[in-house]
Backbone as CSV, one residue per row, in Angstrom:
resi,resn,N_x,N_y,N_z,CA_x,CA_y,CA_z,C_x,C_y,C_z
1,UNK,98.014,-2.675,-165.294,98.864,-1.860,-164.441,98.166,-0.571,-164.059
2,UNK,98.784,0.053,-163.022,98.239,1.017,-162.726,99.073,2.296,-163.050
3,UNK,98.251,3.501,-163.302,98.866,4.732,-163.932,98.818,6.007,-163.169
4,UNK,99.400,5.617,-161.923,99.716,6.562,-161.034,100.654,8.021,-161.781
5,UNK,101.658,8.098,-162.591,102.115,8.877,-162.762,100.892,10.035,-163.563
6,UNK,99.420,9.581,-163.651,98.762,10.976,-163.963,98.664,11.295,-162.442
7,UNK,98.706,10.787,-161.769,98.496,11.366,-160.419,97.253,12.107,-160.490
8,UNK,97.187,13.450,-159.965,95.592,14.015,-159.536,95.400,15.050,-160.545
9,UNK,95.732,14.474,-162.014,95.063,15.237,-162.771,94.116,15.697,-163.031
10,UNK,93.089,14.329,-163.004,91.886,14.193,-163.147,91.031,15.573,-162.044
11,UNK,91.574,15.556,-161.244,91.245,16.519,-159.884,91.649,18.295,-160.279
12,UNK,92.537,18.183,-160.687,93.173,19.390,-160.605,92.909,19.793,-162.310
13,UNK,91.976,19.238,-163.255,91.643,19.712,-164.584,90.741,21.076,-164.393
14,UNK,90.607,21.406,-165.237,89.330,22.786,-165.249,87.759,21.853,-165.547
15,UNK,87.340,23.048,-165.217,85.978,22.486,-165.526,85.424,21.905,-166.545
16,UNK,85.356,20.890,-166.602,84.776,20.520,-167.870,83.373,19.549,-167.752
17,UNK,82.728,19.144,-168.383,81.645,18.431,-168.030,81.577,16.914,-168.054
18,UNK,81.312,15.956,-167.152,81.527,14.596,-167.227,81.529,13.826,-168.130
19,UNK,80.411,14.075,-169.410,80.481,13.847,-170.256,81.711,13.697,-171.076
20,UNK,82.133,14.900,-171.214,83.726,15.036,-171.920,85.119,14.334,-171.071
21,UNK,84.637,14.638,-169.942,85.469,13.729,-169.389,85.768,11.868,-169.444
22,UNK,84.318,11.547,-169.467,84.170,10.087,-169.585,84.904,10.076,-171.268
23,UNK,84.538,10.705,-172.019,85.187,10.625,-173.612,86.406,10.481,-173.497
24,UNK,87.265,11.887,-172.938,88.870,12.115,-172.747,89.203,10.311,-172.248
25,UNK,88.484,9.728,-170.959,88.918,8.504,-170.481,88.815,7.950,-171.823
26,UNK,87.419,7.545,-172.142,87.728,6.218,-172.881,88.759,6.416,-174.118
27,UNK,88.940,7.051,-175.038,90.107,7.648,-175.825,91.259,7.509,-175.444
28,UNK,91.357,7.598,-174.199,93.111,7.312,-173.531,93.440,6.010,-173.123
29,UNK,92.402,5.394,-172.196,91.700,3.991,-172.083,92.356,2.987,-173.910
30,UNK,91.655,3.468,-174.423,91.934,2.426,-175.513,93.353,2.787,-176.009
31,UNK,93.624,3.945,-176.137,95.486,4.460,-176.279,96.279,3.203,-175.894
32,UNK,96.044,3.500,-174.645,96.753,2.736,-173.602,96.613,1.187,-173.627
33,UNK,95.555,0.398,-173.947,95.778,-0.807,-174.019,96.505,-1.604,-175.273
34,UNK,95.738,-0.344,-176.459,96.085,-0.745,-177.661,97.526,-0.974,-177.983
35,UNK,98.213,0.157,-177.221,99.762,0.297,-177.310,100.410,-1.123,-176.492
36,UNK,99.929,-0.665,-175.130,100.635,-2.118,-174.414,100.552,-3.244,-174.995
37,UNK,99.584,-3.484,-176.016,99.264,-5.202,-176.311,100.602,-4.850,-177.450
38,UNK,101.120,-4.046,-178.228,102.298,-4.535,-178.880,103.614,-4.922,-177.944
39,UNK,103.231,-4.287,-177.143,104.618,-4.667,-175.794,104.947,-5.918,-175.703
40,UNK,104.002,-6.779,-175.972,104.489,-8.384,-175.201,105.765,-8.980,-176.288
41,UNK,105.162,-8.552,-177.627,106.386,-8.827,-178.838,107.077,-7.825,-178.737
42,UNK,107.034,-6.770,-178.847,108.011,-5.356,-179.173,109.016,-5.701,-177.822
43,UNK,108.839,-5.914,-176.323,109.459,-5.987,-175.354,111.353,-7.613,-175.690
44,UNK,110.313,-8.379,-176.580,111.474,-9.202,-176.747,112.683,-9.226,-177.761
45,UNK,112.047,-7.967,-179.015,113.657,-7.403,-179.645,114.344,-6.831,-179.562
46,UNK,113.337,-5.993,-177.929,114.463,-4.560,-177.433,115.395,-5.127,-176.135
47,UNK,114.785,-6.017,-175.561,115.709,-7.150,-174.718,117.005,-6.960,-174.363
48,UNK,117.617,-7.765,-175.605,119.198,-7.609,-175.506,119.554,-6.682,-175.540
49,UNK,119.253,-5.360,-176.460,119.413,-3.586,-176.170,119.390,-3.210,-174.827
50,UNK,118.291,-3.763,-174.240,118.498,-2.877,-173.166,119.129,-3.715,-171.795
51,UNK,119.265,-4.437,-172.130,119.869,-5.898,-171.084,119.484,-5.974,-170.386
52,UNK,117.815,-6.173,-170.573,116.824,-6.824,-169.708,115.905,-7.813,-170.285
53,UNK,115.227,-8.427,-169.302,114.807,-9.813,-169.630,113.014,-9.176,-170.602
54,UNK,112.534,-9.771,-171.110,111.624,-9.246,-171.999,110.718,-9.359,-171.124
55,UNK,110.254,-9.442,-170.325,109.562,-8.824,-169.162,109.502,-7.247,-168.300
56,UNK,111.312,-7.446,-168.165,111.601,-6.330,-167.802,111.611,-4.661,-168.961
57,UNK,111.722,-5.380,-169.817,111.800,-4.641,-171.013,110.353,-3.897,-171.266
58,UNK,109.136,-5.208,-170.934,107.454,-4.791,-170.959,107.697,-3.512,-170.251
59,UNK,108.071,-3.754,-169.294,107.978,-2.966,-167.469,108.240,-1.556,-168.001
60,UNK,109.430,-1.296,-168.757,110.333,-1.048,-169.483,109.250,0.664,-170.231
61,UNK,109.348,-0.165,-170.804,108.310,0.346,-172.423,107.200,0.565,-171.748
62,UNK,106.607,0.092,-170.822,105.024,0.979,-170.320,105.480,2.246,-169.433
63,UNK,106.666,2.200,-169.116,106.705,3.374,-168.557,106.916,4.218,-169.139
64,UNK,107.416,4.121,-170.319,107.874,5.157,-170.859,106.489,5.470,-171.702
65,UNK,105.891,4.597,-171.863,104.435,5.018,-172.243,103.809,6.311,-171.410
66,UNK,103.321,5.443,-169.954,102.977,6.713,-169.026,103.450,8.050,-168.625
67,UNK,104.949,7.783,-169.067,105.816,9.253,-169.168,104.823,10.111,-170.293
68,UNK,104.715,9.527,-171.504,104.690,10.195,-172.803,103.118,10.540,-172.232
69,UNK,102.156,9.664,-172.305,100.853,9.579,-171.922,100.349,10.990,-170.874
70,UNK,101.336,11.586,-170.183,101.083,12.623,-168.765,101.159,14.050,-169.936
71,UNK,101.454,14.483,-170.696,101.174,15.823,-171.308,99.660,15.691,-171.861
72,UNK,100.163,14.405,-172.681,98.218,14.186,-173.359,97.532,14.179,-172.951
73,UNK,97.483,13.219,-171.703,96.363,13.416,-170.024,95.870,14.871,-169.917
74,UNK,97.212,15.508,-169.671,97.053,16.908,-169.200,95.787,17.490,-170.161
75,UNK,96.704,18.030,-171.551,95.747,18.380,-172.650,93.927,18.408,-172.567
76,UNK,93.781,17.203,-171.933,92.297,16.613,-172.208,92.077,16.765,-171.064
77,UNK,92.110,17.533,-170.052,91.646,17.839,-168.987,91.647,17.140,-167.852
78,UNK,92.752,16.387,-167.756,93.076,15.032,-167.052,92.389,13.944,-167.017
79,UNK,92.646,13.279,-167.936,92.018,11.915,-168.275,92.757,10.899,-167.623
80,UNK,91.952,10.019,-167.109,92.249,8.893,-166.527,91.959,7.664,-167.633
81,UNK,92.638,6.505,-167.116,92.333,5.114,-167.811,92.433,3.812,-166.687
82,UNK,92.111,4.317,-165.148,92.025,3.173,-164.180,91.044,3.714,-163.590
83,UNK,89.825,2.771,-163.191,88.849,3.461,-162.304,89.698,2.872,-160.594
84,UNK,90.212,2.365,-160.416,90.884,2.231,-159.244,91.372,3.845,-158.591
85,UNK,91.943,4.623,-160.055,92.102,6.431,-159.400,91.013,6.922,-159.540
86,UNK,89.984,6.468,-159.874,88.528,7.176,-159.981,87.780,7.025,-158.411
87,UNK,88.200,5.744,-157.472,88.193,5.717,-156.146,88.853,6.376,-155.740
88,UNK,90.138,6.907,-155.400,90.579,7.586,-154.768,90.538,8.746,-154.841
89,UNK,90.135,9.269,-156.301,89.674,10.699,-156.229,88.261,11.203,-155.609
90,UNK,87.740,9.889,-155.633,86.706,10.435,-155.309,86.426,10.199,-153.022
91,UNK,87.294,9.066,-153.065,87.464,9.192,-151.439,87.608,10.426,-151.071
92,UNK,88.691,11.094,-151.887,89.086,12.056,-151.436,88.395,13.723,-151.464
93,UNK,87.116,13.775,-152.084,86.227,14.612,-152.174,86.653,15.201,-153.219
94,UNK,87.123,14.488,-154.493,87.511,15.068,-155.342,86.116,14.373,-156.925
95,UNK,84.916,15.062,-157.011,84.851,14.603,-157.577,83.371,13.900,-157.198
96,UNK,82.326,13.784,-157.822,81.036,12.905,-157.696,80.877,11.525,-157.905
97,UNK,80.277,10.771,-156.911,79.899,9.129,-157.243,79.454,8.762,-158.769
98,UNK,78.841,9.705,-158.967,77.917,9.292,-160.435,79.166,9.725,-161.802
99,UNK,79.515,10.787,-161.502,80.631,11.243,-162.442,81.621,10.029,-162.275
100,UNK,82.555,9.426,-161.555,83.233,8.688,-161.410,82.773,7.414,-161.626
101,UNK,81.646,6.982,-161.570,80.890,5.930,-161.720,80.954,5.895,-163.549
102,UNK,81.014,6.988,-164.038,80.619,7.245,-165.436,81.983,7.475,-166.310
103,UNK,82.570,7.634,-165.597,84.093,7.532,-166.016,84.611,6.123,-166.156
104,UNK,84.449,5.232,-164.906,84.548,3.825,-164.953,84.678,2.855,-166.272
105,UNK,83.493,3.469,-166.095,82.535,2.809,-167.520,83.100,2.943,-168.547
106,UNK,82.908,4.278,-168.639,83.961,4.757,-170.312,85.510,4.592,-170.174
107,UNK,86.024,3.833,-169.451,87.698,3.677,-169.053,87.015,1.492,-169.476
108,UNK,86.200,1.206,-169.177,86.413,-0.242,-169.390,86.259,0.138,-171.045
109,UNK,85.070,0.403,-171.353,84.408,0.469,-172.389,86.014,0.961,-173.538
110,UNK,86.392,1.588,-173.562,87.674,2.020,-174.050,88.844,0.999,-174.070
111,UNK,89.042,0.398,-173.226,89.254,-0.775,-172.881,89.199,-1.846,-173.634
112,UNK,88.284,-2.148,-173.967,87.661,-3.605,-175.018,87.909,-2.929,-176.405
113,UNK,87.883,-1.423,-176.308,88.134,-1.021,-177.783,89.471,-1.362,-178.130
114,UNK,89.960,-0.966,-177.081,91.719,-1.179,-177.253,92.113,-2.529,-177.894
115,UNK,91.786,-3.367,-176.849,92.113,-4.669,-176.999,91.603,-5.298,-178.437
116,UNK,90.048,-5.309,-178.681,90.062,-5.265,-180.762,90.576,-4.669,-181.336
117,UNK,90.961,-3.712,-181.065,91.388,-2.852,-182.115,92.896,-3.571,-182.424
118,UNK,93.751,-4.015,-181.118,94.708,-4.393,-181.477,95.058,-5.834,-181.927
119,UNK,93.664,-6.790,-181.316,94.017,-7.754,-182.254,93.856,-8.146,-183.738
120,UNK,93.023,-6.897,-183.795,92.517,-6.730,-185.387,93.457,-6.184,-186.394
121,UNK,94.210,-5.065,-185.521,95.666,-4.557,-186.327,96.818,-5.144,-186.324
122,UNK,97.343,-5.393,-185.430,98.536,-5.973,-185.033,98.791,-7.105,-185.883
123,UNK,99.885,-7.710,-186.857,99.922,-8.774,-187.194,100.170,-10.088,-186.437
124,UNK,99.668,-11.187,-187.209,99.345,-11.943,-186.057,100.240,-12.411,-185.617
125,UNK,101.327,-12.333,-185.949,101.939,-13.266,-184.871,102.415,-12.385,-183.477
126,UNK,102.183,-11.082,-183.773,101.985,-10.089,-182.567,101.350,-10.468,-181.620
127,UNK,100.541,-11.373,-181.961,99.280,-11.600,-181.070,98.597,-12.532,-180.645
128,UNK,99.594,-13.445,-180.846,99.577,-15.139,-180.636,100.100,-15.278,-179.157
129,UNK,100.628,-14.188,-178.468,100.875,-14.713,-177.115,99.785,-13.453,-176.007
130,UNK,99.331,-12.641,-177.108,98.065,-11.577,-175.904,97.620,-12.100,-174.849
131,UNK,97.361,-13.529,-175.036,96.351,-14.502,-174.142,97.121,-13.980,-172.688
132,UNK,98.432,-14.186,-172.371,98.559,-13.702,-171.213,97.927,-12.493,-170.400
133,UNK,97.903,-11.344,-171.188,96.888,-10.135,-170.565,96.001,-10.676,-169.510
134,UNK,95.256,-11.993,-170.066,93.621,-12.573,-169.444,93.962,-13.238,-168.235
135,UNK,95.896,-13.671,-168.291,95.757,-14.476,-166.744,95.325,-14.062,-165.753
136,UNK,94.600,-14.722,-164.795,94.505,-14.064,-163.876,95.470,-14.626,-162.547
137,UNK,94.872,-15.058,-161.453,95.836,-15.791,-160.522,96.681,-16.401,-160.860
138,UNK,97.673,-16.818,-160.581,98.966,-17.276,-160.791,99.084,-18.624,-160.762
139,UNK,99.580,-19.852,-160.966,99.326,-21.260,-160.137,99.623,-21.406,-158.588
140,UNK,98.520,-21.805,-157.808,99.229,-22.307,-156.322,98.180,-20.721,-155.734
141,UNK,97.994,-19.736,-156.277,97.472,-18.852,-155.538,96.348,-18.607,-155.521
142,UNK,95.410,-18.291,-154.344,94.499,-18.887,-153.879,93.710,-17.396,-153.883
143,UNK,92.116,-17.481,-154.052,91.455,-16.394,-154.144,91.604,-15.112,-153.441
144,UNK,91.728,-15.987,-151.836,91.718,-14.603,-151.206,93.061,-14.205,-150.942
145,UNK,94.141,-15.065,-151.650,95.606,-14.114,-151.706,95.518,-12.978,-152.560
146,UNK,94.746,-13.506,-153.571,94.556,-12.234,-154.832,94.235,-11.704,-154.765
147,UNK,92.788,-11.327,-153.667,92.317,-10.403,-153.187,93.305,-9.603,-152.276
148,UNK,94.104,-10.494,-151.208,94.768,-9.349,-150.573,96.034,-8.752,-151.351
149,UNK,96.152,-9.130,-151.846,97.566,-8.749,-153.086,96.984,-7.547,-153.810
150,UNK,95.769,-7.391,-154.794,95.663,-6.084,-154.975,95.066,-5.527,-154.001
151,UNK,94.639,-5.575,-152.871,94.258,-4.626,-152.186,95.243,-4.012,-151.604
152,UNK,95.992,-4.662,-151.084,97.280,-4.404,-150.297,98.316,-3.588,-150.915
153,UNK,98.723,-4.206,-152.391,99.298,-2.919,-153.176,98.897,-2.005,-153.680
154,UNK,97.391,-1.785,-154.058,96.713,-0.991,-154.310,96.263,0.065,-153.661
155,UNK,96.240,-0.195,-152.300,96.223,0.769,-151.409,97.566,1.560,-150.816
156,UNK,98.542,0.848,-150.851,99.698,1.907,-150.620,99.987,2.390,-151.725
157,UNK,99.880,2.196,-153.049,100.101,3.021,-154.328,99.474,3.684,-154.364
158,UNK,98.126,3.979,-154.007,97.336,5.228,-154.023,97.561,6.081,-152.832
159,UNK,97.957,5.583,-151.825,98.522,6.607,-150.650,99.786,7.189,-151.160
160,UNK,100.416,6.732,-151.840,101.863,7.366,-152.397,101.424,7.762,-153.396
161,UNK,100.451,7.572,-154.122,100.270,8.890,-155.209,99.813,10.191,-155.059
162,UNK,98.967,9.914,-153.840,98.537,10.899,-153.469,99.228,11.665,-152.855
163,UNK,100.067,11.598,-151.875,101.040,11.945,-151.730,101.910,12.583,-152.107
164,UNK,102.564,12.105,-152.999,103.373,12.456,-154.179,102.715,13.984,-154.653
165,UNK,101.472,13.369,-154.818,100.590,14.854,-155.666,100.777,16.159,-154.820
166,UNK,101.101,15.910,-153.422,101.309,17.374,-152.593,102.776,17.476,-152.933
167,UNK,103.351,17.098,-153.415,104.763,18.068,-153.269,104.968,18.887,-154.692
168,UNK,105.982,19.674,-154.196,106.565,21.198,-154.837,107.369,20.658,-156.328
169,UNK,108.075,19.766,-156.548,108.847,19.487,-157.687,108.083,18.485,-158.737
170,UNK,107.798,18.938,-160.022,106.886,18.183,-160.972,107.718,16.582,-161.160
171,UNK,109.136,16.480,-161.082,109.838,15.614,-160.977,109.749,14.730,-160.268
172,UNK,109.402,15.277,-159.194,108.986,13.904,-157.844,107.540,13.642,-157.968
173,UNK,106.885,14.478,-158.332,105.269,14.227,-158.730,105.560,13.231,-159.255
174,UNK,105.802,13.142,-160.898,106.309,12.017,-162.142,106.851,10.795,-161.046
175,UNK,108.041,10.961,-161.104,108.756,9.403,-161.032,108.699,8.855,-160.057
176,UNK,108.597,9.225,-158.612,107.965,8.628,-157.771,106.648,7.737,-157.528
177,UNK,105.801,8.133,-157.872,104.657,7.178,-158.214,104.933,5.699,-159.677
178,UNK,105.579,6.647,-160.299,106.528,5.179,-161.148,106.825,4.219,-160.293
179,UNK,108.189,4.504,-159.470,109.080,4.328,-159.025,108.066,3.081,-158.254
180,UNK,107.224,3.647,-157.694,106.029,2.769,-156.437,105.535,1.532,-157.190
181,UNK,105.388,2.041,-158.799,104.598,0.718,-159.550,105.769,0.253,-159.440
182,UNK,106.538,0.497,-160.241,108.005,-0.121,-160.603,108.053,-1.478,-159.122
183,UNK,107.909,-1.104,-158.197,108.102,-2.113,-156.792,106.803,-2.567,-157.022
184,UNK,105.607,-2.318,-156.834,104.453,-2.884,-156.950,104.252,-4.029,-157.586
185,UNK,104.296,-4.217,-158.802,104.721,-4.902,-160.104,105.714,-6.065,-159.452
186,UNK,106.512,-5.889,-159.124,107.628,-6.935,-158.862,106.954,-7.473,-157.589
187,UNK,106.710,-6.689,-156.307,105.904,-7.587,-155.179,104.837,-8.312,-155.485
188,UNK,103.550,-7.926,-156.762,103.073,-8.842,-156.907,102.882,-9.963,-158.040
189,UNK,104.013,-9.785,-158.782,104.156,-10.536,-159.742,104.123,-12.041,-159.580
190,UNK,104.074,-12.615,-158.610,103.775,-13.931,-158.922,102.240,-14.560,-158.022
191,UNK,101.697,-13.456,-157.728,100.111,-13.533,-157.383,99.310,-13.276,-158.275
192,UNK,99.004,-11.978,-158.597,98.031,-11.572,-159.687,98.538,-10.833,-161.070
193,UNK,100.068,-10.534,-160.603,100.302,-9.759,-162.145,101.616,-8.854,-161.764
194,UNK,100.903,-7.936,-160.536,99.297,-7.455,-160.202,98.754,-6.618,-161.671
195,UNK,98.047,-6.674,-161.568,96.747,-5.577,-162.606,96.978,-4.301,-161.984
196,UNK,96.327,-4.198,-160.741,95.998,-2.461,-159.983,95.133,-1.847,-160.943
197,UNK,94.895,-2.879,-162.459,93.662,-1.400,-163.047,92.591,-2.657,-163.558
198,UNK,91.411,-2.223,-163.109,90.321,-2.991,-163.599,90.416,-3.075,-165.005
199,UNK,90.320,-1.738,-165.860,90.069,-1.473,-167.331,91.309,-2.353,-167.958
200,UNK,92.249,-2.215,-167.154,93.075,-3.442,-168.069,92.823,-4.797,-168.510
201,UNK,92.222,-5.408,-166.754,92.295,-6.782,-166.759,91.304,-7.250,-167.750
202,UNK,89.662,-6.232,-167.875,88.836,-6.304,-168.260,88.715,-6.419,-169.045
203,UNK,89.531,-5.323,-170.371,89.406,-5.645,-171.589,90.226,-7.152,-172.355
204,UNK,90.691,-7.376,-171.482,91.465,-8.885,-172.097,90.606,-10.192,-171.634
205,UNK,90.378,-9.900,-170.418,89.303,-11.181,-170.073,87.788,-10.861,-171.100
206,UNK,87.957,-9.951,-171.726,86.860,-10.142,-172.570,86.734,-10.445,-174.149
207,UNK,88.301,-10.632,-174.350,88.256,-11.101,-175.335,88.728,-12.426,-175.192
208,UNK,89.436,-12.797,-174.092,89.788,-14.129,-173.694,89.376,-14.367,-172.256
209,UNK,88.692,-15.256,-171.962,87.752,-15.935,-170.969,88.787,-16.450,-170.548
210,UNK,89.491,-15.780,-169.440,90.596,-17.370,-168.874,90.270,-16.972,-167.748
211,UNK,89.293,-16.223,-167.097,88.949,-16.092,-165.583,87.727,-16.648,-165.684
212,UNK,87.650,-16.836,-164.185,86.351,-17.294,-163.860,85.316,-15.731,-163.229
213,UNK,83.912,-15.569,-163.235,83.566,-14.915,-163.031,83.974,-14.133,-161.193
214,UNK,83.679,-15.027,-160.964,83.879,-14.955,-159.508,85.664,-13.934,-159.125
215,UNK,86.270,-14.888,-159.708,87.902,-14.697,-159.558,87.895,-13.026,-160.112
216,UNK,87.133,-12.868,-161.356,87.489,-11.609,-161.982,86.741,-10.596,-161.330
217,UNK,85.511,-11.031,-161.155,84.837,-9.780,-160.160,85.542,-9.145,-158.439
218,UNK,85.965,-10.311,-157.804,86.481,-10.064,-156.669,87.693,-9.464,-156.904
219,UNK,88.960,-10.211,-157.448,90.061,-9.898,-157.366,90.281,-8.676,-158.195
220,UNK,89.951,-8.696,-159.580,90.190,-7.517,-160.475,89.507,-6.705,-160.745
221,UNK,88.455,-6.510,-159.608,87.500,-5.438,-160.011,87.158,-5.047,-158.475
222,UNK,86.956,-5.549,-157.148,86.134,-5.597,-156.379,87.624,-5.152,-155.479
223,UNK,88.685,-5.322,-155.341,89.683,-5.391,-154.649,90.554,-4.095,-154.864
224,UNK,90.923,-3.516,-156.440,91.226,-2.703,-156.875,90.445,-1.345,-156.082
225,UNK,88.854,-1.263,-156.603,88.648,-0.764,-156.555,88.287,-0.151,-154.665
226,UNK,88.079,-1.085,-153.884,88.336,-0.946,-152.498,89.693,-0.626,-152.020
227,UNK,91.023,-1.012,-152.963,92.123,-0.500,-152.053,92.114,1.220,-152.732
228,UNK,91.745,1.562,-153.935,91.486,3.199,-154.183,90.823,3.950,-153.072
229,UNK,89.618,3.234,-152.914,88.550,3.672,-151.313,89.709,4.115,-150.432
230,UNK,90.467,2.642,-150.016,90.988,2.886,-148.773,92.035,4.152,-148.723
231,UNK,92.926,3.331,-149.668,94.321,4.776,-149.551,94.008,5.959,-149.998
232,UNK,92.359,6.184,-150.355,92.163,7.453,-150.389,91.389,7.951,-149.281
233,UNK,90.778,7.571,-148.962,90.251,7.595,-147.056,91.138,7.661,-146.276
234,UNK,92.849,6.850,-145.913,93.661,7.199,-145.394,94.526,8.011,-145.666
235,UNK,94.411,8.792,-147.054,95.480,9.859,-147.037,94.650,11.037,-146.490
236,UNK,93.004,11.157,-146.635,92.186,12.260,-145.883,92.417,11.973,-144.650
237,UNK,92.590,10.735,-144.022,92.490,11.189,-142.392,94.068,11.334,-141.807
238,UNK,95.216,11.834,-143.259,96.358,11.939,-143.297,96.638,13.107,-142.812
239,UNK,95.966,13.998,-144.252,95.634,15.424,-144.550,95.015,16.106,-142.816
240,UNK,93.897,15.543,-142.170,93.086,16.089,-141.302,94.424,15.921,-139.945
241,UNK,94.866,15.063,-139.690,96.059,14.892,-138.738,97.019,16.107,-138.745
242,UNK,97.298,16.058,-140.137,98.304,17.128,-140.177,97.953,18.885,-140.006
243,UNK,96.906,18.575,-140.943,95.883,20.313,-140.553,95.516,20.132,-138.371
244,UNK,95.483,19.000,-137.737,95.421,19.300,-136.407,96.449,19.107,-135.664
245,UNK,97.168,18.997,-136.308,98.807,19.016,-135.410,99.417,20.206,-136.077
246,UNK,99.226,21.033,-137.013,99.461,22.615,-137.426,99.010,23.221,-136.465
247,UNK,97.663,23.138,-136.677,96.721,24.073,-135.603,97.611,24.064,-134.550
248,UNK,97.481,22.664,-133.566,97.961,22.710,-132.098,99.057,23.762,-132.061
249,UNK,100.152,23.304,-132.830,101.681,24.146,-133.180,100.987,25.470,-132.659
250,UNK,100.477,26.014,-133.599,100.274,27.151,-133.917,99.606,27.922,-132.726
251,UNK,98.817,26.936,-131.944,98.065,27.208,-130.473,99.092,27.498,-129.576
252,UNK,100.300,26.786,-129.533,100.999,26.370,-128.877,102.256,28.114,-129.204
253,UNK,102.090,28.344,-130.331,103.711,29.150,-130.332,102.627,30.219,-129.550
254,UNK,101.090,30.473,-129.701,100.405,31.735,-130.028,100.476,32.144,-128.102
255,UNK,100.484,31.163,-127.315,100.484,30.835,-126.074,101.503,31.468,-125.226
256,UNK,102.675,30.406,-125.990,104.315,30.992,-125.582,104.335,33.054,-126.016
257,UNK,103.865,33.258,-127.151,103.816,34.299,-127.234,103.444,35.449,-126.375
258,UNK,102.142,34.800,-125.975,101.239,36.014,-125.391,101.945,35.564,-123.793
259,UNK,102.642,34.758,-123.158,103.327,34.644,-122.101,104.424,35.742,-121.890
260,UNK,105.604,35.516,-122.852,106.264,36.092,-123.024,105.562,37.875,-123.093
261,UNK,104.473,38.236,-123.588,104.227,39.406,-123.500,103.543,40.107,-122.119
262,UNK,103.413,39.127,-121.774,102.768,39.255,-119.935,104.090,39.327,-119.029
263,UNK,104.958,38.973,-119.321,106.540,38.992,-118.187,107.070,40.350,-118.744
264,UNK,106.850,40.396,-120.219,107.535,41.942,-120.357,106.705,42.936,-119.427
């Protein structure tokens, strides 16, 4: 899944050096998977509590993860755990190829930690159904649906996060970009998952091989990370629209003005 609710932390941290940054990722990176892999069991005793289907319950419980997860983010200088927002921050001139490139890394790498770590802790029968994490395509769905499925949601979730990230209330920052997975998730649930985060899919297909190379490079790695490109390339030529339709305004009142001061 994808973890839009850090939104543009990563961007808006203090200075810190990539190094520490790639650390903060992978540390949160493995947080984050380690926790979700109890979800698949933990999601089916809270079920009837919450009178949702143990799916919905997953859905459920990761959010409230990413709720909890956004102070700690903060803390560490905005740490990420999807390189899919490591594209869009960086479309967005937020941020160096190589630094983000290096973040990646330490967000998969964190990743695979997660995922041992939890099949190594977790008792087993916790962990007798993980194998799902590794699905990839769905039955009946075909490569390049999967490809357009995360690209397609992947790119308007990062235009709405970004988004999101310009407004005034920390509240609509937060749950709105939820709100986007929350739909995301359900539109592509019977194509790819969807994933929306490489470091997720990654660390499970690496402990369980149920993709094919091809399938996992394109769809969960190659697709993700191009719809970050995009909806972060289209929220800059969002940003530039709006800074030239200000201007004009502003040409425009400065005009009427100096008219009006010529009739007086």
């Amino acid at each position: 899944m994808e973890s839009p609710a850090l939104q543009q932390q990563g961007a808006d941290a203090p200075s810190i050096t990539s190094s520490r940054k790639a650390f903060c990722d992978f540390a949160v990176t493995a947080l984050f998977i380690g926790v979700t892999a109890s979800f698949v069991e933990l999601s089916k005793h809270v079920s009837p509590s919450l009178g949702l289907s143990p799916g919905g319950a997953g859905l459920a419980l990761t959010l409230l993860l990413l709720v909890v997860l956004v102070p700690v983010c903060e803390q560490l200088g905005g740490a990420l755990f999807n390189p899919a927002n490591n594209a869009f921050l960086y479309a967005t001139g937020q941020g160096s190829g190589q630094e983000h490139i290096l973040r990646s890394v330490a967000q998969a790498v964190g990743g695979v930690v997660g995922a041992l770590l939890a099949t190594a802790l977790l008792p087993v029968s916790w962990t007798r159904e993980l194998s799902v994490m590794a699905v990839g395509l769905r039955p009946g769905v075909t490569l390049l649906e999967g490809v357009a499925c995360e690209f397609i949601l992947g790119s308007l979730l990062a235009f709405v996060v970004l988004l999101a990230g310009q407004l005034k209330s920390s509240a609509l920052k937060l749950w709105i970009p939820l709100i986007a997975t929350v739909v995301a998730v359900k539109a592509g649930a019977s194509y790819t998952g969807p994933s929306l985060n490489p470091a997720f899919t990654f660390s499970w297909v690496f402990v369980y091989e149920l993709q094919s190379p091809a399938e996992h490079l394109l769809v969960f790695w190659l697709a993700p990370i191009a719809s970050g490109l995009f909806g972060g390339f289209a929220f800059r030529g969002y940003q530039l629209f709006q800074q030239d339709r200000t201007r004009r305004q502003q040409q425009q009142q400065g005009r009427r003005r100096a008219g009006r001061s010529k009739e007086e």
